[in-house]
py3Dmol code that shows the C-alpha trace and the ligand (Angstrom):
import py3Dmol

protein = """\
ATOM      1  CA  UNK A   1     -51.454  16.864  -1.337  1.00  0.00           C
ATOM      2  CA  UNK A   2     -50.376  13.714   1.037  1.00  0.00           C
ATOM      3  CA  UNK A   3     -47.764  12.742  -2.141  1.00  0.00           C
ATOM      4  CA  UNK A   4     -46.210  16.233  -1.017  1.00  0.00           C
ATOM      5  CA  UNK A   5     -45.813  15.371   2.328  1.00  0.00           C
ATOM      6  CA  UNK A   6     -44.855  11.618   1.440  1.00  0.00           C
ATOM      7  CA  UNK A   7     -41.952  12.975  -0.550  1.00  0.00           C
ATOM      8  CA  UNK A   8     -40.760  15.749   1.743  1.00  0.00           C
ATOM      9  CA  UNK A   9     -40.278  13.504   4.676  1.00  0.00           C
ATOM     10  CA  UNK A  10     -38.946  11.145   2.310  1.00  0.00           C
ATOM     11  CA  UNK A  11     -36.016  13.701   1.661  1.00  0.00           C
ATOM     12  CA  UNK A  12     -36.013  14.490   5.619  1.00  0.00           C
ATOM     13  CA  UNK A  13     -35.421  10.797   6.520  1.00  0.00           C
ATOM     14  CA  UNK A  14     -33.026  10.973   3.488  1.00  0.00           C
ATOM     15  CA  UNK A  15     -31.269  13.200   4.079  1.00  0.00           C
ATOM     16  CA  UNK A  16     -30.830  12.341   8.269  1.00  0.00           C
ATOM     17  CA  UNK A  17     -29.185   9.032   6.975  1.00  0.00           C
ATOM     18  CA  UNK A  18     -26.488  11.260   4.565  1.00  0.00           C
ATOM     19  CA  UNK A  19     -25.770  13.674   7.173  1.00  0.00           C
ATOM     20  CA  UNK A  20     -25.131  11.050  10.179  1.00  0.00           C
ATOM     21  CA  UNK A  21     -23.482   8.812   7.852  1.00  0.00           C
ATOM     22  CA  UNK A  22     -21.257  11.180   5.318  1.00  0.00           C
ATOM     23  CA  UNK A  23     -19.458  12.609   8.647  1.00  0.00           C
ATOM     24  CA  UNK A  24     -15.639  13.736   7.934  1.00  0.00           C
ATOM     25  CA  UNK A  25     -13.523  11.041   9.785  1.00  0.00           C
ATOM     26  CA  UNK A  26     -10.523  13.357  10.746  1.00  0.00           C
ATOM     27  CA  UNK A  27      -9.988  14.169  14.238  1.00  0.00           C
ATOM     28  CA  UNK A  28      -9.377  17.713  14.227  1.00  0.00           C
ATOM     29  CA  UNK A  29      -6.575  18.799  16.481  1.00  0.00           C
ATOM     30  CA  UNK A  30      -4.156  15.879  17.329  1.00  0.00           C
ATOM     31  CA  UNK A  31      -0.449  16.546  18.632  1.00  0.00           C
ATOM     32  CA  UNK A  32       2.180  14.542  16.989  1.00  0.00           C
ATOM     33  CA  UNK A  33       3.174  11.740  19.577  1.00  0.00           C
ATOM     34  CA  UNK A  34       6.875  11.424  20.523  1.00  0.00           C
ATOM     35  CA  UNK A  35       8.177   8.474  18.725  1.00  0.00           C
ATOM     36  CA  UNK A  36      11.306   6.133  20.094  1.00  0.00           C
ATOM     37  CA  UNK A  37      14.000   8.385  19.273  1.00  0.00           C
ATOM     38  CA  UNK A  38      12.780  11.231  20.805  1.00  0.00           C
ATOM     39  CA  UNK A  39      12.203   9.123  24.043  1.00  0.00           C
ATOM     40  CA  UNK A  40      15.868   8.163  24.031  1.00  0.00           C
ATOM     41  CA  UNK A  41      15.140   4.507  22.707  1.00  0.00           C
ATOM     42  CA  UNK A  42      16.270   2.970  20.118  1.00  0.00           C
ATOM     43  CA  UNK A  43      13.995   1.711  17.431  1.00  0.00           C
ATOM     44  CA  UNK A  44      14.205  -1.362  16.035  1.00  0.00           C
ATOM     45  CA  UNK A  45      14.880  -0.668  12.453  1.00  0.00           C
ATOM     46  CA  UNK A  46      16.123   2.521  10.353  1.00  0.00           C
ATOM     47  CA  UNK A  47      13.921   2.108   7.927  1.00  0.00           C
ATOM     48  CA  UNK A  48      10.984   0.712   6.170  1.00  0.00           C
ATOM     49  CA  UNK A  49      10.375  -0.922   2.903  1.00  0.00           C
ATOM     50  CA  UNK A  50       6.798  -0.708   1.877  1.00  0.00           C
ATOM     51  CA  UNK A  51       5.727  -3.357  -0.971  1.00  0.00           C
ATOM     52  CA  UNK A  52       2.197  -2.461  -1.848  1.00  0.00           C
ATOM     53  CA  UNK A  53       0.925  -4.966  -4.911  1.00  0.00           C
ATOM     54  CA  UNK A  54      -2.613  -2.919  -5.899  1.00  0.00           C
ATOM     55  CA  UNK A  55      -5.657  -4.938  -5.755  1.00  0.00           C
ATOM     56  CA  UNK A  56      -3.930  -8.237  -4.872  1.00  0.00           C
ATOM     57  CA  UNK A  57      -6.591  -9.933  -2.412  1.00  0.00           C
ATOM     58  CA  UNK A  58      -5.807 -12.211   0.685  1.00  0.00           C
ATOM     59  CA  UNK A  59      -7.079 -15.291  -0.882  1.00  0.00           C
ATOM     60  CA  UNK A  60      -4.946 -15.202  -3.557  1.00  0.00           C
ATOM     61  CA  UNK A  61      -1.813 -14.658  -1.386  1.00  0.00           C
ATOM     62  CA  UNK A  62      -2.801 -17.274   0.511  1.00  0.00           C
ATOM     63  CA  UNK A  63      -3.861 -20.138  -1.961  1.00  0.00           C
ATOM     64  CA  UNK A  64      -2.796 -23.551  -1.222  1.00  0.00           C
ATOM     65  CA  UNK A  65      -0.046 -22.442   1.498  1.00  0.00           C
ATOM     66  CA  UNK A  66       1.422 -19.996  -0.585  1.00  0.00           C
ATOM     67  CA  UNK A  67       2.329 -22.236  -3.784  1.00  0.00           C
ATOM     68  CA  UNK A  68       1.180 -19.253  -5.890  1.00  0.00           C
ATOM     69  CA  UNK A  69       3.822 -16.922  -4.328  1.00  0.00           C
ATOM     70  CA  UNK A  70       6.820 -19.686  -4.034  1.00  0.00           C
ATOM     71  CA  UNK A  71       9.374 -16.855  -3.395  1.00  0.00           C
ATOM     72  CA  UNK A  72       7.617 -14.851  -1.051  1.00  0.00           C
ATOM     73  CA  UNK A  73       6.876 -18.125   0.734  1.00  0.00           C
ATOM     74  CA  UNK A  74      11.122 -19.073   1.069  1.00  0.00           C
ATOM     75  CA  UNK A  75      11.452 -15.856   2.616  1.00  0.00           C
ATOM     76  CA  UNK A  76       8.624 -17.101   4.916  1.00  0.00           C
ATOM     77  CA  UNK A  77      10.138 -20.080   6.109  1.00  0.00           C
ATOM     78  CA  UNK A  78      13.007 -18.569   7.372  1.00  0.00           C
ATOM     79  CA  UNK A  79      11.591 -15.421   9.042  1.00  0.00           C
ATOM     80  CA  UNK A  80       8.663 -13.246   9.522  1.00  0.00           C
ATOM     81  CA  UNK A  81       4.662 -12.720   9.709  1.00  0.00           C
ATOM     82  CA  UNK A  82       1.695 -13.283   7.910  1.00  0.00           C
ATOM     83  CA  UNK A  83      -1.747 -12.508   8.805  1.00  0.00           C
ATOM     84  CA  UNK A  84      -4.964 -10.924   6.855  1.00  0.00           C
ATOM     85  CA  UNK A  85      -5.642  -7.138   6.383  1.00  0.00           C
ATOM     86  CA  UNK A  86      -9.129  -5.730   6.206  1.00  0.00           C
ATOM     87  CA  UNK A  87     -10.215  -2.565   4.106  1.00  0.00           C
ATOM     88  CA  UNK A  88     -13.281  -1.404   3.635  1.00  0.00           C
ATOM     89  CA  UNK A  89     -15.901  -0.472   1.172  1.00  0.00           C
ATOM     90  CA  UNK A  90     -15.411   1.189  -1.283  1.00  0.00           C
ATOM     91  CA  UNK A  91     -12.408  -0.719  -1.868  1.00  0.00           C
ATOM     92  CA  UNK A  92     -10.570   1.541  -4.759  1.00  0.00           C
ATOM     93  CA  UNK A  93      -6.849   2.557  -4.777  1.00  0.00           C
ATOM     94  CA  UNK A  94      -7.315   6.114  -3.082  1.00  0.00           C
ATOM     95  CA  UNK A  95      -9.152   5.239   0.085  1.00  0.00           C
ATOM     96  CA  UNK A  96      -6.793   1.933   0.166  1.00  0.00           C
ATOM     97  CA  UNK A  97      -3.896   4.166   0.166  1.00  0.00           C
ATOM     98  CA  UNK A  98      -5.434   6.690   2.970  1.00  0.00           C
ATOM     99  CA  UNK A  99      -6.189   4.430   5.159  1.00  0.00           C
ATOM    100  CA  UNK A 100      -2.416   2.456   4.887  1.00  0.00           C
ATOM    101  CA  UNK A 101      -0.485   5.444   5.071  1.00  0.00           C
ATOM    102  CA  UNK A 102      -3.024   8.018   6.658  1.00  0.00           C
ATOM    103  CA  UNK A 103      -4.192   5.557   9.057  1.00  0.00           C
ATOM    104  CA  UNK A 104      -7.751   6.314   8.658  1.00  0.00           C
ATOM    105  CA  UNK A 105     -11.043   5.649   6.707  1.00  0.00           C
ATOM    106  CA  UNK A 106     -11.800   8.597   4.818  1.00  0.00           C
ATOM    107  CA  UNK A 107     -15.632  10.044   4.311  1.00  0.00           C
ATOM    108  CA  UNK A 108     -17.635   8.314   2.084  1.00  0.00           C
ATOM    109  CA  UNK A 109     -18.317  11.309   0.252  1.00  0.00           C
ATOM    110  CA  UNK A 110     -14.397  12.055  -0.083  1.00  0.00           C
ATOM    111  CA  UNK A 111     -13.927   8.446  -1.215  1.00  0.00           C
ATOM    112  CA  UNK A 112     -16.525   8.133  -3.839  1.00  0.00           C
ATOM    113  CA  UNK A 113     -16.010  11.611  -5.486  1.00  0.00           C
ATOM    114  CA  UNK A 114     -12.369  13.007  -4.823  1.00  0.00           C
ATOM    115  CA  UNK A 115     -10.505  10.239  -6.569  1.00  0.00           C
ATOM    116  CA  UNK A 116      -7.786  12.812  -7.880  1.00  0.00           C
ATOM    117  CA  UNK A 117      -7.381  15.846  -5.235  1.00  0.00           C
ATOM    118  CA  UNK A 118      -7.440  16.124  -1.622  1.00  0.00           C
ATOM    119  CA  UNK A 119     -10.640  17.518  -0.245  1.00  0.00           C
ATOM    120  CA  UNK A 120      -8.785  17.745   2.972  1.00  0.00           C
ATOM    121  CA  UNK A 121      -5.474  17.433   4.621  1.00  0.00           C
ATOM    122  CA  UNK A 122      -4.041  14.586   6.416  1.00  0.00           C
ATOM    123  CA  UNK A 123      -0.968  13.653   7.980  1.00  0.00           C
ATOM    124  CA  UNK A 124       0.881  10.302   6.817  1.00  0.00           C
ATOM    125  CA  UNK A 125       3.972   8.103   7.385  1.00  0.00           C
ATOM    126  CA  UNK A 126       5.636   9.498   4.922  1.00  0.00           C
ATOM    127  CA  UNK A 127       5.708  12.569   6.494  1.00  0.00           C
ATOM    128  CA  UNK A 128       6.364  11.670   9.781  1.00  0.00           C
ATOM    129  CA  UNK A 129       9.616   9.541   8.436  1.00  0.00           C
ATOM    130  CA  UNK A 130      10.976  13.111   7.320  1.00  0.00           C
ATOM    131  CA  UNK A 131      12.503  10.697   4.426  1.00  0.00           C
ATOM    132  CA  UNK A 132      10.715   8.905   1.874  1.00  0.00           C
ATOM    133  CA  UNK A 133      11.201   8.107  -1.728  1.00  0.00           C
ATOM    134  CA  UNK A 134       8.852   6.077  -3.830  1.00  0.00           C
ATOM    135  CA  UNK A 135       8.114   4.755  -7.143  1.00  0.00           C
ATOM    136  CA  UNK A 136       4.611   4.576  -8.391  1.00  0.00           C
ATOM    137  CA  UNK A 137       1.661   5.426 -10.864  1.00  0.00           C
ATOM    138  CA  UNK A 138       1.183   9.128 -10.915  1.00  0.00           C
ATOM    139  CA  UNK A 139      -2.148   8.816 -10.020  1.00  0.00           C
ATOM    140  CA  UNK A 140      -0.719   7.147  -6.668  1.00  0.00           C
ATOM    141  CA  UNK A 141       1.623   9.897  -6.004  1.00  0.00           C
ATOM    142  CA  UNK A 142      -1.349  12.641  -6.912  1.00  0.00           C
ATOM    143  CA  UNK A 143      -3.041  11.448  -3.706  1.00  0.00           C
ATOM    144  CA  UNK A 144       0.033  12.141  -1.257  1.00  0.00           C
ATOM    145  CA  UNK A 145       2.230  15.085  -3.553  1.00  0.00           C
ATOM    146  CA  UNK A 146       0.171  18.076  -2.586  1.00  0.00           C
ATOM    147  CA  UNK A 147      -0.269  17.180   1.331  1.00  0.00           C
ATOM    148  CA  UNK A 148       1.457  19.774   3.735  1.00  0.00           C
ATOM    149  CA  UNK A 149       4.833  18.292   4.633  1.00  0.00           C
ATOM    150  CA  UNK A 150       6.878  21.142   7.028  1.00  0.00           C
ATOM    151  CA  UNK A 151       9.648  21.123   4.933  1.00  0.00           C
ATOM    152  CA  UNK A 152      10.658  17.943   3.452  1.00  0.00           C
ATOM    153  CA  UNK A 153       8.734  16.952   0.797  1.00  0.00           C
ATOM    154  CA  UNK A 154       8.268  13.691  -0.369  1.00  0.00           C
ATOM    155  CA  UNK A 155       9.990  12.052  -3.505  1.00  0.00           C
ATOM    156  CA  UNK A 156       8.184  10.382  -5.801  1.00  0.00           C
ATOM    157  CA  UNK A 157       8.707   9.210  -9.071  1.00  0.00           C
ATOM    158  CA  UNK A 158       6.389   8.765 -11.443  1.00  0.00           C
ATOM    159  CA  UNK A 159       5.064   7.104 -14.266  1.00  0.00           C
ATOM    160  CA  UNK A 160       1.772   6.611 -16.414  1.00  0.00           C
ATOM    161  CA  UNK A 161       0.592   3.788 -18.239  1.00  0.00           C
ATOM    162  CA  UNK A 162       0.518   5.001 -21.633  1.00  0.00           C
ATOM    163  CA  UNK A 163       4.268   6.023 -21.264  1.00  0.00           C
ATOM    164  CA  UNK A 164       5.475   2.771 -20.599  1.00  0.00           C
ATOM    165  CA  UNK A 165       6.455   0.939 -23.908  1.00  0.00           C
ATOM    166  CA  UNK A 166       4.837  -2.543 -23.372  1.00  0.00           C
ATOM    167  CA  UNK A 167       1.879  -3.331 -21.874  1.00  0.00           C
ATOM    168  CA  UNK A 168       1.397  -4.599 -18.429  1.00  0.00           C
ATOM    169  CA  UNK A 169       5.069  -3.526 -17.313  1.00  0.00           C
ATOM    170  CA  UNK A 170       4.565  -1.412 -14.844  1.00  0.00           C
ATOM    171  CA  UNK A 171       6.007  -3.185 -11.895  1.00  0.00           C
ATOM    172  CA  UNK A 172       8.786  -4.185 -14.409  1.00  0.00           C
ATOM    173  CA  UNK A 173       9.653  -0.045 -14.347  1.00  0.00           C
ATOM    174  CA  UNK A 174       8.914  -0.110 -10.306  1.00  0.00           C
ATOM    175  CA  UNK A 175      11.799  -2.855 -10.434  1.00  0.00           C
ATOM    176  CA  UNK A 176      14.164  -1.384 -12.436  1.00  0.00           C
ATOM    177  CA  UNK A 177      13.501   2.436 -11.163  1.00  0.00           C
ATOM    178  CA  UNK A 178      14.420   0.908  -7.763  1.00  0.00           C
ATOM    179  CA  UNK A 179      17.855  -1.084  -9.269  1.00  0.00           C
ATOM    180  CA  UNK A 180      18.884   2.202 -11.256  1.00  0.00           C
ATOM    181  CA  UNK A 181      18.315   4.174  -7.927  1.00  0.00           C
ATOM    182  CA  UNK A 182      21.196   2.262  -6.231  1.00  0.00           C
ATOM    183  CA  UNK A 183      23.390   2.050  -8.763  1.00  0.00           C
ATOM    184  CA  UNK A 184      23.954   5.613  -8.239  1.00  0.00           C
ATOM    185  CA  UNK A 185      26.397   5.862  -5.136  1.00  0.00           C
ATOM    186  CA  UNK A 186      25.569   9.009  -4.003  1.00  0.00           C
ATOM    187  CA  UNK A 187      22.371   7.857  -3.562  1.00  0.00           C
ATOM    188  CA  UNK A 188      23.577   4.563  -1.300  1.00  0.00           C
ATOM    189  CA  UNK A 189      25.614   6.991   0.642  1.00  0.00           C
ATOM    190  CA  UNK A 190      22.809   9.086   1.450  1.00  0.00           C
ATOM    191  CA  UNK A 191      20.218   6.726   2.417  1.00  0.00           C
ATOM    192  CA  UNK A 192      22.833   4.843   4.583  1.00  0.00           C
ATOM    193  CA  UNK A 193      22.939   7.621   6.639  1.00  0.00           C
ATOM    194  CA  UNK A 194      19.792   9.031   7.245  1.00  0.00           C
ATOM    195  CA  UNK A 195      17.172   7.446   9.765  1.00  0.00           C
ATOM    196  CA  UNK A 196      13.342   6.957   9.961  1.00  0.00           C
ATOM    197  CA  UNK A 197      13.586   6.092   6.082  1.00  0.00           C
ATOM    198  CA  UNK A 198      10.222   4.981   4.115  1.00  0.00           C
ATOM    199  CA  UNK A 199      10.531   3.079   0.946  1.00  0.00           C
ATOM    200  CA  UNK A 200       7.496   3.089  -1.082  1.00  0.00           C
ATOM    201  CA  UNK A 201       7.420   0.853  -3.934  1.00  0.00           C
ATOM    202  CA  UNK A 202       4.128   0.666  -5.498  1.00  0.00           C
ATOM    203  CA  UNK A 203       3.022  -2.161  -8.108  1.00  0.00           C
ATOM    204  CA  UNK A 204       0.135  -1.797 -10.120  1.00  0.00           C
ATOM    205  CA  UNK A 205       0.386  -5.090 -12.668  1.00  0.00           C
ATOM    206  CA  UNK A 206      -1.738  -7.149 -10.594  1.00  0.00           C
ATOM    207  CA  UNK A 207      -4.786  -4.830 -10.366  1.00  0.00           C
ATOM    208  CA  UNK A 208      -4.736  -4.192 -14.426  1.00  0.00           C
ATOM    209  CA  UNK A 209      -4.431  -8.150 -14.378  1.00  0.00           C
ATOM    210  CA  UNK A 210      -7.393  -9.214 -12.050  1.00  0.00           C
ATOM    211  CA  UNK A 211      -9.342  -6.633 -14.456  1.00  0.00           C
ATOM    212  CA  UNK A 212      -8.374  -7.981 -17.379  1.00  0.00           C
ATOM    213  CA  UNK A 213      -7.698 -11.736 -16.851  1.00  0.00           C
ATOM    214  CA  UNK A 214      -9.726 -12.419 -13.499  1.00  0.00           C
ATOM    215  CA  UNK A 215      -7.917 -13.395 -10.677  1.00  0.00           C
ATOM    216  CA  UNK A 216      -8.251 -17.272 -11.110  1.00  0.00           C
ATOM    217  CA  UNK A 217      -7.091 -17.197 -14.600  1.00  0.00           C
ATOM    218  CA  UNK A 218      -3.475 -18.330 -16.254  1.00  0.00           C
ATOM    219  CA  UNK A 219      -2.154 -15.382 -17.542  1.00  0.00           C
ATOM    220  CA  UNK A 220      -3.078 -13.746 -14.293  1.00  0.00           C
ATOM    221  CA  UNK A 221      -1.463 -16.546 -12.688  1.00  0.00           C
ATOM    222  CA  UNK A 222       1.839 -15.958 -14.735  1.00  0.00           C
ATOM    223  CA  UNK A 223       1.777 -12.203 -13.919  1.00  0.00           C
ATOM    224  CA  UNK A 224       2.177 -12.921 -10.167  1.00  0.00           C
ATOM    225  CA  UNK A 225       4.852 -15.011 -10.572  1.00  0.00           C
ATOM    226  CA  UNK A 226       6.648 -12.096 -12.318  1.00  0.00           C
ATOM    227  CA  UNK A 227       5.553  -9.640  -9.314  1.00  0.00           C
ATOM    228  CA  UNK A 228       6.627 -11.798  -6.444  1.00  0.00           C
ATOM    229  CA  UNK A 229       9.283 -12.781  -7.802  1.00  0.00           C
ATOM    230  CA  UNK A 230      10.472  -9.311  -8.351  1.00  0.00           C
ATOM    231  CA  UNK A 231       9.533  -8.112  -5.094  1.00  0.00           C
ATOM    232  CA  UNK A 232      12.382 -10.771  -3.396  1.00  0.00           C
ATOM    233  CA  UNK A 233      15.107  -9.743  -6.032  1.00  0.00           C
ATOM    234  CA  UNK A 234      14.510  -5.900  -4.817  1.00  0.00           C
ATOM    235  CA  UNK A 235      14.225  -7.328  -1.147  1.00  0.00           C
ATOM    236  CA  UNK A 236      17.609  -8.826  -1.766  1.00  0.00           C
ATOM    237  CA  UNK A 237      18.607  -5.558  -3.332  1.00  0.00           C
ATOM    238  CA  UNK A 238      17.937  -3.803  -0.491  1.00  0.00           C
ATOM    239  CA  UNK A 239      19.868  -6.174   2.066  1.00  0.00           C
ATOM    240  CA  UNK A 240      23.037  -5.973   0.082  1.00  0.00           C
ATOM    241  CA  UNK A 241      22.516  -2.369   0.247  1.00  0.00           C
ATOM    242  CA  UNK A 242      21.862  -1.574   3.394  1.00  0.00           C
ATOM    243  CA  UNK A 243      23.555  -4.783   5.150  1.00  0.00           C
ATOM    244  CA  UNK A 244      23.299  -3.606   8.875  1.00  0.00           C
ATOM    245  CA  UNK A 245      19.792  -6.200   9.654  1.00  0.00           C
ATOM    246  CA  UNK A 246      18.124  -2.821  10.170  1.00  0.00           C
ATOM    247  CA  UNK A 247      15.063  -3.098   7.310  1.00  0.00           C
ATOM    248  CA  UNK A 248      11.857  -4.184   8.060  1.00  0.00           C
ATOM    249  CA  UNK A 249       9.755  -4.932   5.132  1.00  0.00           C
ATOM    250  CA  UNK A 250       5.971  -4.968   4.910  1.00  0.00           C
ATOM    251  CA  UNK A 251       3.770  -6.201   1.721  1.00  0.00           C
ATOM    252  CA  UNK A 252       0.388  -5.170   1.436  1.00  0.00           C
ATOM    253  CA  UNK A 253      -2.475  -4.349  -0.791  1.00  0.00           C
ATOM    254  CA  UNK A 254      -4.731  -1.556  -0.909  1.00  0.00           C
ATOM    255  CA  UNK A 255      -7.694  -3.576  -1.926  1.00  0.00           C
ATOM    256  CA  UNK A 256      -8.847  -6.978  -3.080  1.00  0.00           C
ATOM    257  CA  UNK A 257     -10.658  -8.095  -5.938  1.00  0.00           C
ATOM    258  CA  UNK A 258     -13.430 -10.295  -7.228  1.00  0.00           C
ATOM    259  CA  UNK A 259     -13.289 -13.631  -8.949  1.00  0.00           C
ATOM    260  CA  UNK A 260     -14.668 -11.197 -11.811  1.00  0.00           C
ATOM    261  CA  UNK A 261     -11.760  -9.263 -11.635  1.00  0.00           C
ATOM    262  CA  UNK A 262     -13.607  -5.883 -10.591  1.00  0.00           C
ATOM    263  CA  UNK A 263     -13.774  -4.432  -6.534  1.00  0.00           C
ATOM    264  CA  UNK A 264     -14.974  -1.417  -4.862  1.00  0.00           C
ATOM    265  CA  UNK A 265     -17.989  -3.145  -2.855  1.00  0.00           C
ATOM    266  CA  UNK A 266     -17.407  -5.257   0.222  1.00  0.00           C
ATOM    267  CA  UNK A 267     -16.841  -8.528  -0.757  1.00  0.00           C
ATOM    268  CA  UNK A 268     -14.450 -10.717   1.242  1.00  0.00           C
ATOM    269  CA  UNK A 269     -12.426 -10.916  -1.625  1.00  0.00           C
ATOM    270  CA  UNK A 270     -12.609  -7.149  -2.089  1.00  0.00           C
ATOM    271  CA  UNK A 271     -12.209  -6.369   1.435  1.00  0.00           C
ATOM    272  CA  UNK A 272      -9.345  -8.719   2.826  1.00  0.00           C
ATOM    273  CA  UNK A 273      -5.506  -8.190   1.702  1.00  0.00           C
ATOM    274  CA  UNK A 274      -2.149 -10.073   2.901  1.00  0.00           C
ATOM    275  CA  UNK A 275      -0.069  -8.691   5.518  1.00  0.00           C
ATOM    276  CA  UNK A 276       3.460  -9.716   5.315  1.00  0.00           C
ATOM    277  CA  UNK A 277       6.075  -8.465   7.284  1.00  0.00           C
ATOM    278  CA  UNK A 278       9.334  -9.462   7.980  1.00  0.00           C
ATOM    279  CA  UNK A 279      13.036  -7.979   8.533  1.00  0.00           C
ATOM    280  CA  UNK A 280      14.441  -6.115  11.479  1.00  0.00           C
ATOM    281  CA  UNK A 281      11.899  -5.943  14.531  1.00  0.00           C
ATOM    282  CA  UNK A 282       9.674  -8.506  13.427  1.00  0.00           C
ATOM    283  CA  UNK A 283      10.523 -11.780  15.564  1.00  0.00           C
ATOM    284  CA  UNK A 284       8.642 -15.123  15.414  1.00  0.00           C
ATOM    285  CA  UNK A 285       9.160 -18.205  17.464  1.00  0.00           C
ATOM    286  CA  UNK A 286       9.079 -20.930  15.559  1.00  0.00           C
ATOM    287  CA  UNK A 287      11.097 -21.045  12.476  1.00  0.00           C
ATOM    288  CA  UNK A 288       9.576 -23.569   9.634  1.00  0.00           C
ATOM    289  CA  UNK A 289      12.171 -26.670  10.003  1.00  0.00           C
ATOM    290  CA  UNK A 290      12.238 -26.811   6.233  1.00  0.00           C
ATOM    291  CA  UNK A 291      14.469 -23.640   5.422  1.00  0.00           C
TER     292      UNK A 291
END
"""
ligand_1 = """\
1
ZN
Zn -8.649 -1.629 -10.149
"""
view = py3Dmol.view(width=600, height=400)
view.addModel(protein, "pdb")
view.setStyle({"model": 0}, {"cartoon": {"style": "trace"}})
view.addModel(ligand_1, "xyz")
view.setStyle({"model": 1}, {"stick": {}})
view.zoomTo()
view.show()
């Protein structure tokens, strides 16, 4: 008989711990804030560009003062901030994404089972900006297509791995979707003009690297070198674009990874990403006297 009563207050203490812990995290509720414009300010840039490399950790930004990203770094030295971002467990794509975009931590529950719908609605930046367009993998886009958005829904395009014809090449198709998207000039005429603009451009190479390479490998190594470099050449894209210093430009990952090339605990190098930003509103005061 006491194994009875062993187990059921076994499940009571149990199942106190699940229900204080596995608490939705979404203030119910909130009214929208007024935001610069409506205040009669002006804000200091028209619109955002939002680099997100998935699963690139801090440490590897960061390694030996940035050697491993040399072209990020030259845009460095002449302007802009770096610092450390923290996630937190479980560090996978979809709560990465949430909490960047959504500005919040979702439930643990909704985390660790809802990988591919929305158990609940949230608001996000890209709803807010009234305007955003982004590239990235449709499981990306899944997490963000179907949330309400009053009216002017987001644009995404799209891709999947196993439509891409090489392997490994999916930032290569972020690049070029982003290239072929200003080559059209009715495009360029219309972004020039609107305000309160988000740019998504999502790339997933270095994630599928760090899982199949590990992060301190060569090939890994040479993969990031394609990435960062591709992430100035669309930075410089998007200044002869939009020419009017009125860009900002943030860099970011949604999670880190292991030296094993796996994440989802909370690991420093699962848990801390880079944080570059850099563009219109972001001032420093010392410039690096090299550039
Ligand atoms: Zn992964």
């Amino acid at each position: 008989m006491w194994k009875v009563q062993a187990l059921v207050v076994h499940i009571l203490l149990m199942g106190s711990v699940l229900s204080t812990y596995f608490q939705p995290t979404i203030l119910p509720n909130l009214e929208p804030q007024k935001t610069m414009r409506d205040l009669g300010f002006k804000p200091p840039a028209d619109r955002l560009v939002v680099f997100l490399t998935d699963g690139l950790r801090a440490a590897t930004f960061l390694a030996r003062n940035g050697s491993d990203v040399p072209d990020l770094r030259d845009i460095f030295r002449k302007q802009g901030r770096i610092g450390i971002s923290r996630t937190c467990a479980p560090t996978k794509t979809r709560p990465g994404h949430i909490a960047i975009f959504g500005g919040f931590y979702e439930d643990p529950t909704a985390a660790l089972v809802n990988f591919r719908y929305n158990p609940s609605n949230f608001d996000t930046v890209f709803n807010r900006s009234r305007n955003t367009i982004g590239w990235a993998h449709r499981n990306v886009v899944k997490i963000f297509i179907r949330l309400p958005h009053g009216g002017a829904p987001m644009r995404f395009k799209s891709y999947m791995e196993a439509e891409l014809p090489e392997k490994l090449t999916c930032d290569k198709w972020t690049f070029e979707k982003v290239q072929k998207f200003f080559k059209k000039g009715a495009n360029v005429r219309e972004f020039r003009n609107l305000k309160s603009v988000v740019f998504f451009v999502y790339l997933g190479d270095m994630d599928i690297a760090a899982h199949r390479f590990k992060p301190l490998s060569k090939r890994f190594h040479k993969k990031l070198q394609y990435t960062q470099r591709g992430i100035q050449t669309t930075y410089e894209l998007f200044e002869r674009v939009f020419n009017d210093s009125r860009t900002a430009y943030l860099m970011t990952s949604d999670h880190g990874t292991t030296n094993e090339g796996s994440h989802g605990g909370g690991s420093t190098h699962e848990v801390e990403t880079p944080l570059f930003m850099w563009g219109a509103g972001v001032t420093r005061e010392v410039v690096d006297s090299e550039a």
